[in-house]
matplotlib code that plots the C-alpha trace (Angstrom):
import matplotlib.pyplot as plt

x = [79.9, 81.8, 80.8, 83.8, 85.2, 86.4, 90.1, 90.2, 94.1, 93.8, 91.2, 88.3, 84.7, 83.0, 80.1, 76.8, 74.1, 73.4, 71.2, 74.5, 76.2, 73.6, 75.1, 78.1, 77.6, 76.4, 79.6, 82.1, 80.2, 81.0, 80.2, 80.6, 84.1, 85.7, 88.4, 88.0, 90.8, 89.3, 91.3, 90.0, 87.0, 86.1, 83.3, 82.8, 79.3, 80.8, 83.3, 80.2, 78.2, 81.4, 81.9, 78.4, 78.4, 82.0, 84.5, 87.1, 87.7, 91.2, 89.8, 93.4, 92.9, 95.3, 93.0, 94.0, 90.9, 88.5, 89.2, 86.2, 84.2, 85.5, 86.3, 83.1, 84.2, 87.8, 86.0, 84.4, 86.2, 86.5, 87.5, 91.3, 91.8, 94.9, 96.8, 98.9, 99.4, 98.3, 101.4, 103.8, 102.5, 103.0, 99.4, 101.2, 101.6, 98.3, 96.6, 94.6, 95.1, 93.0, 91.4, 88.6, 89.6, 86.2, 86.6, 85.6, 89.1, 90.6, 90.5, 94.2, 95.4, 93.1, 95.4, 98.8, 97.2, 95.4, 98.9, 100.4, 98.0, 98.3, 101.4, 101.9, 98.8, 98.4, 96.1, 93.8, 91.0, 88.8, 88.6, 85.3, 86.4, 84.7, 86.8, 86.4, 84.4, 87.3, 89.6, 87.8, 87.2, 90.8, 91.8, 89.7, 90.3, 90.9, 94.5, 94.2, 91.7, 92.7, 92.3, 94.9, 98.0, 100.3, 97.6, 95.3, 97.8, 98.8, 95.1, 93.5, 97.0, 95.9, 92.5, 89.0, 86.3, 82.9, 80.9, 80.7, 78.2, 77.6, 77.6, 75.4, 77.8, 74.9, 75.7, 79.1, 79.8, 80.9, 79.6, 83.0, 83.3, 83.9, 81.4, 81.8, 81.9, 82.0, 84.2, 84.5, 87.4, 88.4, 92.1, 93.3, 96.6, 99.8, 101.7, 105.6, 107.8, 105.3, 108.0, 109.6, 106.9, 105.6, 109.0, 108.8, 105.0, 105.6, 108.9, 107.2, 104.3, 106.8, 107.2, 103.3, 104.8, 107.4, 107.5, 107.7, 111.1, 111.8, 111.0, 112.3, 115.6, 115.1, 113.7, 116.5, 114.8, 117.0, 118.6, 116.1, 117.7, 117.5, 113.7, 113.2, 114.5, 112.2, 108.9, 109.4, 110.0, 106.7, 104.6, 104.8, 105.9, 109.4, 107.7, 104.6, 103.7, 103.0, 99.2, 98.5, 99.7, 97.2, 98.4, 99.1, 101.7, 104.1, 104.1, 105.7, 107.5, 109.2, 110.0, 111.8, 113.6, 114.9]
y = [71.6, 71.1, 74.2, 75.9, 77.4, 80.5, 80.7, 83.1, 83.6, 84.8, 87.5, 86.0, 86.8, 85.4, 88.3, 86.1, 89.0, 89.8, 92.7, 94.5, 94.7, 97.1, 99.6, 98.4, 99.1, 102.6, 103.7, 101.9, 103.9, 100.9, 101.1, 98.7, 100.2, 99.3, 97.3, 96.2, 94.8, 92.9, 91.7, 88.4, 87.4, 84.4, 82.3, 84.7, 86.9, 90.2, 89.3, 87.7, 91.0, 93.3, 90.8, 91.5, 95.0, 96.0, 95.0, 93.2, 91.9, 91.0, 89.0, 87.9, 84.9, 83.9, 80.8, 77.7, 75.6, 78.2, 76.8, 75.0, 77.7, 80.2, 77.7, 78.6, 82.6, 81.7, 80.9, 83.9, 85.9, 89.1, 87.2, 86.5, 84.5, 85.4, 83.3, 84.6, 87.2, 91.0, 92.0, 90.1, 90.1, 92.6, 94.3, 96.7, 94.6, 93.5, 93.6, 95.3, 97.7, 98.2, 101.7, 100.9, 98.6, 96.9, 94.6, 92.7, 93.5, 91.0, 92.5, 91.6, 93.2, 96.0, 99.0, 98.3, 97.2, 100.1, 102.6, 100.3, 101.2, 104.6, 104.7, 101.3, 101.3, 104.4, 103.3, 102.8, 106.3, 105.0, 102.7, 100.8, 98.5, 96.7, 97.2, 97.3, 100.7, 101.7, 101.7, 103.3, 106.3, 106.1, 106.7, 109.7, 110.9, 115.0, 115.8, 115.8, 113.0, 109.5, 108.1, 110.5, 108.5, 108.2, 106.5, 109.1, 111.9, 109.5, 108.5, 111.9, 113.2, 111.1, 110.6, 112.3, 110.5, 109.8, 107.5, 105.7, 103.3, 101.1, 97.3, 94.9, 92.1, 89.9, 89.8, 88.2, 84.5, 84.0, 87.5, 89.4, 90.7, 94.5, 97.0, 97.2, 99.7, 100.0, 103.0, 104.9, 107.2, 108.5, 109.8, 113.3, 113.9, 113.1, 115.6, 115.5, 113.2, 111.2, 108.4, 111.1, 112.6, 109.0, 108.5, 112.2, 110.8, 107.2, 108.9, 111.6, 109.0, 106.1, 107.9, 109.3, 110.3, 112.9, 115.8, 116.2, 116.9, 114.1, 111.3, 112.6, 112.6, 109.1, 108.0, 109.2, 111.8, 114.7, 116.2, 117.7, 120.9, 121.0, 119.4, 122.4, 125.0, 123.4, 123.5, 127.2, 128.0, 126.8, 128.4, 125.3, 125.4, 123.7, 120.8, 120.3, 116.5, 114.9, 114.8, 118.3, 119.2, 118.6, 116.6, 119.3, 120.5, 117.2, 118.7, 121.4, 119.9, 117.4, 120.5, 122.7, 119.9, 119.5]
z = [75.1, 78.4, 81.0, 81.3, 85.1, 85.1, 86.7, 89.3, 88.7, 85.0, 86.4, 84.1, 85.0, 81.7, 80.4, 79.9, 79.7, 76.4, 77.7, 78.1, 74.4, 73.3, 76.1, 74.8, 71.2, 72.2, 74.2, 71.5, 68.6, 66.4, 63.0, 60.2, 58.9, 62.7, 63.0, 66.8, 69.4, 71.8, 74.8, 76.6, 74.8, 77.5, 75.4, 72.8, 73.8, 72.6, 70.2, 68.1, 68.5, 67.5, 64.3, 63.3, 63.8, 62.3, 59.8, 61.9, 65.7, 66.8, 69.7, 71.8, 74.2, 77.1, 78.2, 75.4, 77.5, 75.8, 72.5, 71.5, 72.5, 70.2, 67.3, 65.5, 65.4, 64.7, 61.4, 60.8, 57.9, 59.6, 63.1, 64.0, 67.1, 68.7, 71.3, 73.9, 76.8, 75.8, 77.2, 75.3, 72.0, 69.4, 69.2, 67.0, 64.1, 63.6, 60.6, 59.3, 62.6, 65.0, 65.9, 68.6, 72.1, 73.3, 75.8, 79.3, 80.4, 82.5, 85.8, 87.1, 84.0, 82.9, 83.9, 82.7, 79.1, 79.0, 80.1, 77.2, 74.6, 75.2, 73.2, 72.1, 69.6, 68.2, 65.8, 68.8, 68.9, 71.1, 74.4, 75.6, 78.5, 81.4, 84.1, 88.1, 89.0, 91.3, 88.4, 86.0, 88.7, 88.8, 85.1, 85.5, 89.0, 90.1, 91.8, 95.6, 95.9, 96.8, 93.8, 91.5, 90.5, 87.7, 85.5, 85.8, 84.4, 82.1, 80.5, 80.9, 79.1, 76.1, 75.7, 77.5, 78.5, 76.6, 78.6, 81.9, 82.8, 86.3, 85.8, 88.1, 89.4, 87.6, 83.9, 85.1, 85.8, 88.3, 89.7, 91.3, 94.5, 93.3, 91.2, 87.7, 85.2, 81.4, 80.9, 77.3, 76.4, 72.9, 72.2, 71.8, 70.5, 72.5, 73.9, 72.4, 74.2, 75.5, 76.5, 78.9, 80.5, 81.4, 82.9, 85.1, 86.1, 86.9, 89.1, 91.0, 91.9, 92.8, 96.6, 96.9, 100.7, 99.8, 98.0, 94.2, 94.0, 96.4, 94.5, 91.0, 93.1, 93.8, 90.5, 88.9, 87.0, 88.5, 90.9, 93.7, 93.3, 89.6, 89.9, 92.8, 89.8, 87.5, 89.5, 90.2, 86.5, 86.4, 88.9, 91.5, 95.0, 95.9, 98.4, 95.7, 96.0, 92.8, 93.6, 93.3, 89.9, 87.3, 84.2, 81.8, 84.4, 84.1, 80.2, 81.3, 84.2, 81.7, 79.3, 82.2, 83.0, 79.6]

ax = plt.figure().add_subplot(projection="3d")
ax.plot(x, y, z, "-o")
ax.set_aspect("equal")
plt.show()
């Protein structure tokens, strides 16, 4: 079979150590009832480990030229090859659904279908992605550090964490320029309203340079006066930037703003 190149624009860094999926398998927790959503399969080295160690895979592809290399799981019985873009398609209709998300994320588009899935798949109870290291310290970063952003209040909101384990830029071809990490999370409930408070977060980190109240003024959240009232009903300082509150407070900051 043709070699295949990866295409640096699609983000694709093609998993060829099969030393890894055991880590893998660990982390996920798979069993053989799981019905697994895997998100950029590349040529197929986990996807045939997860349909041999659960019930299901969902395995969605972007890359068409990858086609005769998955062919032979596409025929699998419990394997559904899905063509498309993560982000367009409805992951929400699949069937039967999904509840585990295993997969060498592509690394261009790792964090916005992760925020997506948060809400978006709620059948999903547990995450085992490859990602970039710096993004997975970031879906788990503390307020005041560097790292702390809107989809770290957002993640640790709905899920905690459950594993994390460095990657050597060696199991990859070709190897990427960044540390890797395999990152494990499993969901807790959503708070109520889950729509609005990701609206409050994504507004009060849109302007990371002014104060809280600040930038729900120019997201269009509030008025900084109301935001002001809001923050002190809840024990927070008027000029609080969005960094410092943990992310149970933007629960209660979307509920005194009601």
């Amino acid at each position: 079979m043709t070699r295949v190149a990866p295409k640096k624009r699609l983000g694709q860094h093609f998993l060829v150590d099969e030393n890894l999926l055991g880590v893998i398998e660990r982390l996920a927790e798979l069993d053989d009832a799981d019905v697994v959503l895997e998100i950029g399969p590349g040529l197929g080295v986990l996807t045939r480990r997860l349909a041999d160690r659960t019930a299901h895979v969902h395995a969605v592809e972007l890359d068409r030229s990858l086609e005769p290399h998955l062919a032979q799981l596409a025929a699998r019985p419990n394997v559904d090859l899905h063509w498309g873009d993560a982000l367009r398609l409805d992951l929400g209709g699949l069937s039967p659904s999904p509840c585990k998300l295993v997969a060498n994320l592509p690394y261009n588009v790792a964090t916005p279908i992760i925020a997506e899935s948060l809400d978006g798949l709620p059948s999903i109870e547990l995450w085992c992605v490859m990602v970039q290291r710096e993004v997975a310290d970031r879906f788990f970063a503390r307020p005041a550090t560097k790292a702390y952003g809107a989809v770290s209040v957002l993640i640790q909101l709905a899920a905690r964490r459950t594993g994390l384990h460095p990657v050597s830029r060696t199991v990859f071809r070709p190897p990427p320029n960044v540390e890797s990490a395999l990152l494990a999370f499993r969901r807790v409930e959503l708070p109520e309203r889950f729509a609005e408070i990701r609206r409050v977060v994504q507004a009060a980190f849109g302007h990371r340079r002014k104060t809280l109240a600040n930038s729900l003024d120019l997201g269009g959240v509030a008025t900084r006066e109301r935001v002001v009232e809001a923050l002190v009903a809840i024990g927070q300082g008027p000029n609080v930037r969005a960094e410092a509150l943990e992310p149970e407070a933007f629960v209660a900051l979307e509920q005194a703003l009601r």
